[in-house]
Each structure stands twice: as C-alpha cells, then as structure tokens.
C-alpha positions, 0 to 999 in steps of 0.5 A: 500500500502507498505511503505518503511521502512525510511517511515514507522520510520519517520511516527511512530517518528512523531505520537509519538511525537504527542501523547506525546506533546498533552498528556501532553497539554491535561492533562494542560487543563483538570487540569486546566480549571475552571468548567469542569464537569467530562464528558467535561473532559472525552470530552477533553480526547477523543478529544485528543484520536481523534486526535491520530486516525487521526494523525496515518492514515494521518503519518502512513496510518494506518486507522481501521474499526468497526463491531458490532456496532448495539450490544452496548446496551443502558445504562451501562455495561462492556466490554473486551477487548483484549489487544495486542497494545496501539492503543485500549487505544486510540480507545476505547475512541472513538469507545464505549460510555463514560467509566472508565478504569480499569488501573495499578495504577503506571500510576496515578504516572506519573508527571501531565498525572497521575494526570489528569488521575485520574480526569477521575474517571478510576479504578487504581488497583495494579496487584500484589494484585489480591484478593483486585483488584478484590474486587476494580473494583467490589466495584468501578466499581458499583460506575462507572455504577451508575454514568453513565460510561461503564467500561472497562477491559482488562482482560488479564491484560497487552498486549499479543503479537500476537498469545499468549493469557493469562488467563482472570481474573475474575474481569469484569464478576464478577463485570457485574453479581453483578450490573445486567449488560451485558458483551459486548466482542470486538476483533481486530488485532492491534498489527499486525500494532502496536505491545506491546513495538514496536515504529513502527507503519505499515501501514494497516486496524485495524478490530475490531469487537464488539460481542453480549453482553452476559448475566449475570442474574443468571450465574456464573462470571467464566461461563461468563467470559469462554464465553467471552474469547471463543468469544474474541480468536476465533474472533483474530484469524480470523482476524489474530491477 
C-alpha cells in the first residue's frame, strides 16, 4: 500500500538511525566480549543484520521474499551477487549460510565498525589494484572455504543503479574453479525500494531469487563467470530491477 511521502522520510530517518546506533553497539560487543569464537561473532553480526530486516518492514513496510532456496548446496562455495542497494549487505547475512565478504578495504578504516569488521575474517581488497585483488580473494578466499565460510562477491564491484549493469570481474569464478567449488548466482530488485546513495527507503516486496549453482570442474573462470552474469541480468530484469 502507498505511503505518503512525510511517511515514507520519517520511516527511512528512523531505520537509519537504527542501523547506525546498533552498528556501532554491535561492533562494542563483538570487540569486546571475552571468548567469542569467530562464528558467535559472525552470530552477533547477523543478529544485528536481523534486526535491520525487521526494523525496515515494521518503519518502512518494506518486507522481501526468497526463491531458490532448495539450490544452496551443502558445504562451501561462492556466490554473486548483484549489487544495486545496501539492503543485500544486510540480507545476505541472513538469507545464505555463514560467509566472508569480499569488501573495499577503506571500510576496515572506519573508527571501531572497521575494526570489528575485520574480526569477521571478510576479504578487504583495494579496487584500484585489480591484478593483486584478484590474486587476494583467490589466495584468501581458499583460506575462507577451508575454514568453513561461503564467500561472497559482488562482482560488479560497487552498486549499479537500476537498469545499468557493469562488467563482472573475474575474481569469484576464478577463485570457485581453483578450490573445486560451485558458483551459486542470486538476483533481486532492491534498489527499486532502496536505491545506491538514496536515504529513502519505499515501501514494497524485495524478490530475490537464488539460481542453480553452476559448475566449475574443468571450465574456464571467464566461461563461468559469462554464465553467471547471463543468469544474474536476465533474472533483474524480470523482476524489474
């Protein structure tokens, strides 16, 4: 249902606000409480991603939808992302198992939210240096998938907004085909509800949908990765985002 538009910004400022003051309360305790294992910190992370989700649909009626959960497999592996919002930021936590981010690495600079950050084992890179980023999530990104974690990329590289698309790098297809693994694809519209650099957050449904994991055995990284985004992109526009 529409919402007047002074309900819509008041919505938005308050879930803002809430995201930022529990950022900051839940990089407190995962910095400082004693004996947290990496996966009760992770715990910590993704209860707070929980309450961002709940926070949206109670404030701002923006709620979402999975499809294609029966294609996660068992164990570890990579996925894409396609990166439109910094509402998948939040819902990755929660839709898909136990991950390490593949992330710029200014983040890791911010005061306290960087520092607890880096607690959770993600892949800092610096975008500007592409052959030795590539090599970075490869090399750490094995480290990652032995250590029982997913990893996560958004191959475009930063948020796209709606209707445009970027090249894909090559960094997750090529880590998925050297560790043996299978490169699970997710599509959804939700930088039609929550746009790149907007405050406002619209009220609707997010569809994301989860695509049948693709392959590496034997395959080309750039092969994989013309899959991956062939799939991705023709998902998006279906749902219109």
């Amino acid at each position: 249902m529409a919402r007047p538009l002074p309900v819509v910004i008041l919505g938005s400022l308050a879930c803002t606000t809430i995201l930022v003051v529990s950022a900051i309360v839940t990089a407190v305790l995962i910095l400082v409480l004693p004996g947290r294992t990496p996966r009760q910190r992770y715990a910590l992370a993704q209860g707070w991603a929980r309450l961002q989700l709940g926070a949206l649909r109670h404030l701002c009626g923006l709620t979402y939808e999975v499809r294609g959960l029966e294609h996660l497999p068992s164990g570890q592996h990579v996925c894409l992302w396609k990166h439109s919002s910094t509402w998948e930021t939040l819902a990755q936590m929660v839709i898909f198992p136990p991950q390490a981010w593949v992330l710029k690495r200014e983040i890791l600079w911010l005061p306290l939210i960087g520092t607890a950050t880096r607690r959770l084992q993600p892949i800092a890179i610096d975008r500007g240096a592409r052959s030795t980023a590539v090599a970075q999530v490869v090399s750490l990104g094995k480290e990652r998938l032995r250590a029982g974690l997913w990893v996560l990329v958004f191959p475009e590289g930063t948020r796209v907004p709606v209707g445009e698309q970027r090249r894909f790098g090559i960094s997750g297809a090529l880590l998925a085909v050297e560790a043996g693994c299978l490169v699970v694809p997710v599509a959804h519209n939700a930088g039609r509800y929550w746009a790149r650099r907007s405050l406002l957050k619209w009220p609707g449904r997010i569809e994301v949908v989860i695509g049948p994991p693709i392959a590496t055995a034997g395959r080309e990284p750039r092969d994989v990765n013309d899959e991956a985004r062939a799939w991705i992109e023709k998902e998006v526009r279906t749902l219109g985002g």
